[in-house]
C-alpha positions as CSV (number, residue, x, y, z in Angstrom):
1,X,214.2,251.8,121.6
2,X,217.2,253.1,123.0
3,X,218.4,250.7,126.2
4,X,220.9,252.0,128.9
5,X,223.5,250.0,130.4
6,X,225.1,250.9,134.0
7,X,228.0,249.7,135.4
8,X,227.5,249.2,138.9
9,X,231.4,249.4,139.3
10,X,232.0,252.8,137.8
11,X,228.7,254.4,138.2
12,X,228.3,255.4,134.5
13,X,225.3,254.2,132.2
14,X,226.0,253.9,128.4
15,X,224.2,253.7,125.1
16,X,224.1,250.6,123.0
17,X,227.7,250.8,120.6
18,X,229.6,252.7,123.3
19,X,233.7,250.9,123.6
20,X,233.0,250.3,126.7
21,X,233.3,246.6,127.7
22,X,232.3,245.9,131.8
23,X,231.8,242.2,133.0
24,X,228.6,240.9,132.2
25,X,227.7,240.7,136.1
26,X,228.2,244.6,136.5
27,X,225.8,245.9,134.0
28,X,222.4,247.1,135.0
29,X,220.3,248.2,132.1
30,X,217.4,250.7,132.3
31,X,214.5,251.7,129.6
32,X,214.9,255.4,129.9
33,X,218.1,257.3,130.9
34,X,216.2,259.2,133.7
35,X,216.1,256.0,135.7
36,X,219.7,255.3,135.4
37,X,220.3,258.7,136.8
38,X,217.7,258.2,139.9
39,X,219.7,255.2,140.8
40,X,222.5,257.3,140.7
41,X,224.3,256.7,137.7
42,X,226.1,259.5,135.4
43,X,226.0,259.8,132.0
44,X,228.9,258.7,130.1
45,X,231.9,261.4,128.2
46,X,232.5,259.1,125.3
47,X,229.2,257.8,123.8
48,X,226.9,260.7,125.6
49,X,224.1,258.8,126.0
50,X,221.6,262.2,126.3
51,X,222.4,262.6,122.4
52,X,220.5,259.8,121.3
53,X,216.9,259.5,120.7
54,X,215.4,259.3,124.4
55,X,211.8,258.0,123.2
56,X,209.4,255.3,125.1
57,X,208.4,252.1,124.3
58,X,205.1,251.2,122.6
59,X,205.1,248.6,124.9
60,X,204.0,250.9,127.7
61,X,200.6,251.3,129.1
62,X,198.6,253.6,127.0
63,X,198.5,255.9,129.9
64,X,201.7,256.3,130.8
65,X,202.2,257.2,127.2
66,X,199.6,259.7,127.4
67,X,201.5,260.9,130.5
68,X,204.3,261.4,128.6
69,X,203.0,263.4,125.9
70,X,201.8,265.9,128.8
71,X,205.2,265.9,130.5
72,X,206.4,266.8,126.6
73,X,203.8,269.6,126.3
74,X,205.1,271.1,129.1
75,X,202.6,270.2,131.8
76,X,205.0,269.5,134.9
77,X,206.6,273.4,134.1
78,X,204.1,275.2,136.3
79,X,202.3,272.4,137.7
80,X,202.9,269.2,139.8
81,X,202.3,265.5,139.6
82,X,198.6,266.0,141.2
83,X,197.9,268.4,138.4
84,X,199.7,265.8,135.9
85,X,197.5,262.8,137.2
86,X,194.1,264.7,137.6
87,X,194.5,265.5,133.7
88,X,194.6,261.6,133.7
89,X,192.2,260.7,135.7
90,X,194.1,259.5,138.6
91,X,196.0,260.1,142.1
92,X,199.4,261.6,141.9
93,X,200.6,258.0,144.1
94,X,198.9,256.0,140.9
95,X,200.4,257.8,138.6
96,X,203.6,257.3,139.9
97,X,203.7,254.0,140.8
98,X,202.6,253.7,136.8
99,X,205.6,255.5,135.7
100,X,207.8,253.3,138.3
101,X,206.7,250.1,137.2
102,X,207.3,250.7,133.2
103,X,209.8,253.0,133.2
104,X,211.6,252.7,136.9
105,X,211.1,256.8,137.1
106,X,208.8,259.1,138.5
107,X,207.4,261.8,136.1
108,X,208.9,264.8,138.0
109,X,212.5,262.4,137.5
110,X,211.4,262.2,133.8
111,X,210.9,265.6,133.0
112,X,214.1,266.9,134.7
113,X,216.2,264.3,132.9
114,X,214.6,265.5,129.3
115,X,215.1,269.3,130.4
116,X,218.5,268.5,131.3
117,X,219.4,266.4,128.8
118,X,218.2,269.3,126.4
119,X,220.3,271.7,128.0
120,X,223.6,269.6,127.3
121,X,222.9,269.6,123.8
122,X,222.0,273.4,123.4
123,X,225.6,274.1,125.6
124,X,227.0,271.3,122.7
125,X,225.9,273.0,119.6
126,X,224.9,276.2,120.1
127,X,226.1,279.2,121.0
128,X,222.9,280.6,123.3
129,X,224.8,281.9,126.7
130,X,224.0,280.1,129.8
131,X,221.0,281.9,131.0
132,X,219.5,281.6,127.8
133,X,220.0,277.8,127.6
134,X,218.9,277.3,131.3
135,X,214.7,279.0,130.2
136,X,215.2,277.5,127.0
137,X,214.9,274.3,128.6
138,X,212.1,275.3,130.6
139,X,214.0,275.7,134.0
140,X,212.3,278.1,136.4
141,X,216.0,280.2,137.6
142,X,219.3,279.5,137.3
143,X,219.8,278.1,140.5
144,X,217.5,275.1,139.8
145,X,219.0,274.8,136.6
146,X,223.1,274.5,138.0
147,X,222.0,272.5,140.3
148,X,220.2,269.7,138.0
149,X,223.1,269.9,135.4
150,X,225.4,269.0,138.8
151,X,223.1,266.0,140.0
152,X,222.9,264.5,136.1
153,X,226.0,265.4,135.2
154,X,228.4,266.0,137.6
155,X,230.1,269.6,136.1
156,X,228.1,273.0,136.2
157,X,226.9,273.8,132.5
158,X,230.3,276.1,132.2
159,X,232.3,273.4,132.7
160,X,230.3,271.0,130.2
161,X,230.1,273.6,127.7
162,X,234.1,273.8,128.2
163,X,234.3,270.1,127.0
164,X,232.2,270.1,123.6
165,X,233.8,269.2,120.8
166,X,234.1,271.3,117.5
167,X,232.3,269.1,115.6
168,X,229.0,269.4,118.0
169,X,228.6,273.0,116.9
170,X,226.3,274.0,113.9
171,X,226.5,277.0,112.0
172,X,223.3,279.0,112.0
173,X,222.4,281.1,109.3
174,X,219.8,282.9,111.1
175,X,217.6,280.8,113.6
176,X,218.6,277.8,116.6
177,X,219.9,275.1,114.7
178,X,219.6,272.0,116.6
179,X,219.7,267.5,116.1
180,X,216.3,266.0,116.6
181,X,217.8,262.4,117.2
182,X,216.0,259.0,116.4
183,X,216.9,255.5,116.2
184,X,216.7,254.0,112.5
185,X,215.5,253.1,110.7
186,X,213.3,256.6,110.1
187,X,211.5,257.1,106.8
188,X,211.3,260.3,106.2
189,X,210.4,260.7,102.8
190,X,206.9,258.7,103.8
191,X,206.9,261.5,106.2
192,X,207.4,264.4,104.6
193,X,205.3,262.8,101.7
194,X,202.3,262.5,104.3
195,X,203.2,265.9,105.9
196,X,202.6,267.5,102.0
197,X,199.3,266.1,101.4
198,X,197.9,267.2,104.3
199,X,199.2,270.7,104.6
200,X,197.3,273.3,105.9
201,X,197.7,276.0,102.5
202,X,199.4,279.2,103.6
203,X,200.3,277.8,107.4
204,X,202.6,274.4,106.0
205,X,204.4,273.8,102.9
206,X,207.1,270.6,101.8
207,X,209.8,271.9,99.6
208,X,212.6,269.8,98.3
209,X,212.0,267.2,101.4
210,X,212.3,270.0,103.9
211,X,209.0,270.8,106.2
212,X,208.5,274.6,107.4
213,X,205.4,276.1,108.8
214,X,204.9,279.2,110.8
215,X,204.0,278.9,114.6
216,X,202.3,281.4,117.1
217,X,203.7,281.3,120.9
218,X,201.5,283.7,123.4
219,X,200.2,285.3,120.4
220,X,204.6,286.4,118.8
221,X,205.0,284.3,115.6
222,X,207.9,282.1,114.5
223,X,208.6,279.7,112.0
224,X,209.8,275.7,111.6
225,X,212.1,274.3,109.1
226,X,212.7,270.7,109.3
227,X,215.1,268.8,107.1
228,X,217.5,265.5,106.5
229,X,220.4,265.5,108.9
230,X,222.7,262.6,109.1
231,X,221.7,258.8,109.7
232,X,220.4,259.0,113.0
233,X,219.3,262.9,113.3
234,X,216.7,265.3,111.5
235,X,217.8,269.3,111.8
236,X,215.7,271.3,112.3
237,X,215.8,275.5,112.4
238,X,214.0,277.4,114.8
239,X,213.1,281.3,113.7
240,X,211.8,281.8,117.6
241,X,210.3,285.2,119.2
242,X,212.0,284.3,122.2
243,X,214.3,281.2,123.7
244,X,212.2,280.4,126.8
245,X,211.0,277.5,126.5
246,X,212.5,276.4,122.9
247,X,212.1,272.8,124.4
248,X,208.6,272.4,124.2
249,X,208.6,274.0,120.5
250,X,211.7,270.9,119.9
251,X,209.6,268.1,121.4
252,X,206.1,269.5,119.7
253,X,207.7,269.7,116.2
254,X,209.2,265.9,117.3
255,X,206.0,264.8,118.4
256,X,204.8,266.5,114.9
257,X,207.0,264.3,112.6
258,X,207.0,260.9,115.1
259,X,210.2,261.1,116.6
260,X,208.5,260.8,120.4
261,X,207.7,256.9,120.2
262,X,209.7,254.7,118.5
263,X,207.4,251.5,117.1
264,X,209.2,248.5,118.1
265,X,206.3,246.2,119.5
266,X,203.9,247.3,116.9
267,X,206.2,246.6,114.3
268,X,207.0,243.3,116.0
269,X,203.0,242.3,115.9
270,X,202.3,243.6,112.3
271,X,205.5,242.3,110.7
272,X,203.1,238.8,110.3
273,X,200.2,240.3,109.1
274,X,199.7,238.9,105.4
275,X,198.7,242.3,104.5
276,X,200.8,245.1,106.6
277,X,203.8,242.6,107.1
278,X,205.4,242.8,103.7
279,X,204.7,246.7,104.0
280,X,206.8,246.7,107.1
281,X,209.8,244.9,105.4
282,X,209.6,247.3,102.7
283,X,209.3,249.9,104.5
284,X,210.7,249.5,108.2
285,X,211.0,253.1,109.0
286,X,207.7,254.5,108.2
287,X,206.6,256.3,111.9
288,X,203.0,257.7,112.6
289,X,202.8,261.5,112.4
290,X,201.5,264.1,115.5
291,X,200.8,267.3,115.8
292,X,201.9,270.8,115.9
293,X,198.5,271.9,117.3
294,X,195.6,269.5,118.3
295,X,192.6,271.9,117.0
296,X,194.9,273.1,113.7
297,X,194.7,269.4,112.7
298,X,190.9,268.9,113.8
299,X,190.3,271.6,111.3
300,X,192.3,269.9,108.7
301,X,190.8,266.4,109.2
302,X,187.0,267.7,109.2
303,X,187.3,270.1,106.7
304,X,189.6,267.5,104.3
305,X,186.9,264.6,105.0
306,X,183.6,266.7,105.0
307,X,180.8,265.0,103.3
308,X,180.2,267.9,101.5
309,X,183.6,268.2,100.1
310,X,184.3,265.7,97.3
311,X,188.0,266.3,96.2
312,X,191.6,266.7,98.1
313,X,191.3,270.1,96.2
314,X,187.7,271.5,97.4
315,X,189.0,270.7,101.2
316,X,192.4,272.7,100.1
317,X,190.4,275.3,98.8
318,X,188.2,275.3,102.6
319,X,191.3,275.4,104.4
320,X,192.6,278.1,102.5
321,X,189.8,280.3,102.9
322,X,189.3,279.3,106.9
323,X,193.2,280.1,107.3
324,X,192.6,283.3,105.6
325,X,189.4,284.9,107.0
326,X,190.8,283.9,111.1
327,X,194.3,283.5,110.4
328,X,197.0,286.1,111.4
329,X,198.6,287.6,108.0
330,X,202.5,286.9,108.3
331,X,204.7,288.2,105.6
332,X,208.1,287.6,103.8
333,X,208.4,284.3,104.5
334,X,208.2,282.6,101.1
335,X,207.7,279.0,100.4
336,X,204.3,279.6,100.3
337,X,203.9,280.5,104.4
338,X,201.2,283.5,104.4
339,X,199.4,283.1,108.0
340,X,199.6,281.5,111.3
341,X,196.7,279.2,111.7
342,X,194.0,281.0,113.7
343,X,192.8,280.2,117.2
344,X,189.3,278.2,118.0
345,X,188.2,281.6,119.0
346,X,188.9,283.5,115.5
347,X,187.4,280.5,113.7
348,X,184.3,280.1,115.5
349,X,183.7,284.2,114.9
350,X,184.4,284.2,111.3
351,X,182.6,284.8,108.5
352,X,184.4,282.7,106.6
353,X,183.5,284.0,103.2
354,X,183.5,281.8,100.2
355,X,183.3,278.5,102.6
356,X,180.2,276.4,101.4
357,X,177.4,276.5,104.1
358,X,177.1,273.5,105.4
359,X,180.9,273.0,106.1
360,X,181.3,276.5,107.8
361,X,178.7,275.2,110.0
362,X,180.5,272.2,111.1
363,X,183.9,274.1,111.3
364,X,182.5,277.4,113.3
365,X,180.5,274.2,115.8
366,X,183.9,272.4,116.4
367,X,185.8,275.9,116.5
368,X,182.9,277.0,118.9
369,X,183.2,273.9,121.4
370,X,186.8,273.8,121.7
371,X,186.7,277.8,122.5
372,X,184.0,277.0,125.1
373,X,186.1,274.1,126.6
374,X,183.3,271.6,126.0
375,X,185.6,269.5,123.8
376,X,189.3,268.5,124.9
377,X,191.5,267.6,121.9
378,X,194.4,266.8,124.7
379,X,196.8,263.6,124.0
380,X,195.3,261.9,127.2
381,X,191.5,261.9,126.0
382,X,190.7,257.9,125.4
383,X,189.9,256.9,121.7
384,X,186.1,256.2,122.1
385,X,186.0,259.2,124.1
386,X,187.4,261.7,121.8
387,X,185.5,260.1,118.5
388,X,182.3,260.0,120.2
389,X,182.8,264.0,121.1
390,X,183.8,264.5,117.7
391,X,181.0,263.0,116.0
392,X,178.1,264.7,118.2
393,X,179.0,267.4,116.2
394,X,177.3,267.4,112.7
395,X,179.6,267.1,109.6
396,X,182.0,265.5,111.3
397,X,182.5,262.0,109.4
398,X,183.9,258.8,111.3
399,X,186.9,259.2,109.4
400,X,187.8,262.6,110.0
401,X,187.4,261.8,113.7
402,X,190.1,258.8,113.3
403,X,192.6,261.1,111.5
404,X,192.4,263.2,114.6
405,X,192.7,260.7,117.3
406,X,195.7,259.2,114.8
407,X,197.7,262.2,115.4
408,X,196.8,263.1,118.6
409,X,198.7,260.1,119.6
410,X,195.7,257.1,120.1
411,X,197.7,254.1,118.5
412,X,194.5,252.1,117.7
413,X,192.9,255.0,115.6
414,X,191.7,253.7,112.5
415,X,190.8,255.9,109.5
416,X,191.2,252.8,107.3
417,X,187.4,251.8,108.1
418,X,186.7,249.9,104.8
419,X,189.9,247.7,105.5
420,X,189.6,243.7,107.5
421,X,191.8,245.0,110.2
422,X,190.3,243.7,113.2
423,X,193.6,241.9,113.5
424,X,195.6,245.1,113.7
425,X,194.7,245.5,117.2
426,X,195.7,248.1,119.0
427,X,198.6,248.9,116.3
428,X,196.0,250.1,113.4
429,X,197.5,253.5,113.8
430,X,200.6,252.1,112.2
431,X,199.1,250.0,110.3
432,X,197.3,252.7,108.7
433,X,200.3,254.9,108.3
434,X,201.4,251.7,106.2
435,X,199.1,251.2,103.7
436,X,199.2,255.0,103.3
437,X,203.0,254.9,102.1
438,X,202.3,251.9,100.2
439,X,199.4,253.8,98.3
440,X,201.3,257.0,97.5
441,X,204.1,254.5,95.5
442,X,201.7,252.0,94.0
């Protein structure tokens, strides 16, 4: 993770490497860059600290990760921090007294710092005009937004864009072009490689180590291409309907390819494991995956670990057929891309011809509870709770439910069920994502 130092003297917080070099005695340092800015701090104009990876640590109650991936979603755009902390299960003053302890922010202080900090990098690199960048990064008017980009950085967004420097900017060939930042190491072959056996046919495809699937926002459809960047970046190319609110399609497709939560304590605890340890040091940078959609990958577990299903290629086949009978039809994409992956709605009143019985049942009940709001597949639903909801529903195996949970962000989900991993406690989401790259090169 990515640790800020402030220098109580200047009033400027750095990232680790900047040239920089205060007395000892000066420094502050601070988990997240949003607290160094509530206490007042600006960022600094030689290692511009909002460029790097601003992820939270694993070490952080599981709830105030949860929180987090809410604020990501979006959440906090239309709603407050009651709204935030009902979602959770708690008061608004709970909630931010959570966030204050373990990350020395409140979560309305959090989500302006990301939008902002989102903003500098779209008046960096691209060339969107001001009013596009200010409800691309989910501001509600322009007047909010000058007035954030004054209180974190000092300049109004004209004058920042004024400073960028030439090589910030990247040349688009149709599309937003923008850095998804990390901190290495980052293995993204194991990702991509996961990414490809798990594709949705027709919605996801891997070609030549670049991800692309299509996407639907308020019904307009788009498309995703992510690729290899540079040492400490992914690129990825964003074929949008519209820029308003690109930031929540940037931090879904981050959260999509594990770029939200970097796993330094987990790795820590596993790297001693006789079994996952020596995984870890060959393989330091593998990351657990999210998701694009919560019920697009419910589908995809189910249907890929029905009981009824015996091969990787039958549950292709389902998928195929489910995208394709409640999918919308999207054409001249190549690369495989054919439709955008249908709502819970379409898919619990399909036919769904050619799908075998007993597994369009099972799809159509899931489809039909999620559609019915009986079944949340939010980030901030408990493991036990969102398994046991999942299995009431018949077909769906223990192990589907686990894949879920994985990559809907529960770091204890465990798909492995036939491993010892007891011990893996409550990193087996990792430590599954482990053995799975170690399988795939065996």
């Amino acid at each position: 993770m990515t640790t800020y130092s402030a220098v109580r003297t200047t009033g400027i917080y750095c990232r680790p490497g900047c040239g920089a070099k205060p007395l000892a005695e000066n420094v502050r340092t601070f988990e997240v860059a949003a607290a160094a800015e509530a206490e007042g701090y600006r960022a600094c104009l030689r290692c511009r600290p909002y460029r790097v990876a601003g992820t939270v640590a694993d070490d952080a109650p599981e709830l105030v990760c949860r929180a987090v991936q809410l604020i990501i979603s979006g959440v906090l755009d239309a709603a407050d921090e009651t709204a935030l902390g009902a979602q959770l299960g708690m008061s608004a003053r709970h909630l931010r007294r959570l966030f204050n302890d373990h990350l020395g922010v409140t979560p309305d202080q959090f989500a302006r710092s990301r939008r902002a900090h989102f903003a500098r990098r779209l008046l960096d690199d691209s060339e969107l005009t001001i009013a596009d960048i200010a409800f691309a990064s989910g501001f509600g008017s322009l007047r909010q937004f000058n007035r954030a980009m004054r209180e974190v950085f000092r300049a109004t967004p004209r004058e920042l864009r004024e400073r960028r420097r030439r090589s910030d900017r990247l040349a688009a060939d149709g599309g937003l072009v923008l850095r998804m930042p990390y901190s290495p190491p980052y293995d993204w072959d194991a990702m991509t490689a996961f990414l490809a056996r798990n594709a949705v046919p027709g919605v996801e495809s891997v070609v030549d180590g670049v991800y692309r699937r299509t996407i639907a926002l308020d019904g307009d459809l788009g498309m995703l291409e992510i690729g290899p960047g540079g040492v400490d970046h992914l690129l990825l190319k964003a074929h949008l309907p519209y820029w308003e609110g690109a930031i929540h399609v940037v931090e879904r497709a981050g959260c999509l390819v594990g770029l939200t939560t970097e796993p330094i304590l987990a790795t820590a605890q596993l790297a001693g494991d006789p079994v996952i340890g020596p995984l870890i040091k060959a393989r330091p940078g593998v990351r657990v995956p999210g998701a694009w959609g919560p019920f697009e990958v419910a589908i995809q577990a189910v249907v890929t670990h029905h009981p009824a299903l015996m091969t990787p290629a039958m549950g292709a086949e389902v998928l195929r057929r489910v995208v394709e009978g409640a999918g919308v039809v999207v054409s001249g994409l190549g690369f495989g891309l054919t439709h955008a992956f249908p709502s819970a709605e379409a898919v619990a009143g399909a036919e769904l011809y050619g799908v075998p019985e007993e597994v369009g049942r099972t799809v159509r009940a899931l489809a039909g509870e999620v559609a019915e709001g009986n079944l949340s597949l939010a980030a901030c639903a408990p493991l036990e709770e969102l398994t046991g909801a999942l299995l009431a529903i018949d077909g769906v195996s223990e192990t589907a439910a686990q894949w879920i949970a994985l990559r809907l962000g529960a770091r204890d989900a465990s798909p492995k069920t036939k491993e010892p991993n007891e011990e893996w406690r409550p990193w087996r989401a990792l430590a599954t994502m482990q053995l799975e790259a170690a399988e795939q090169t065996a």
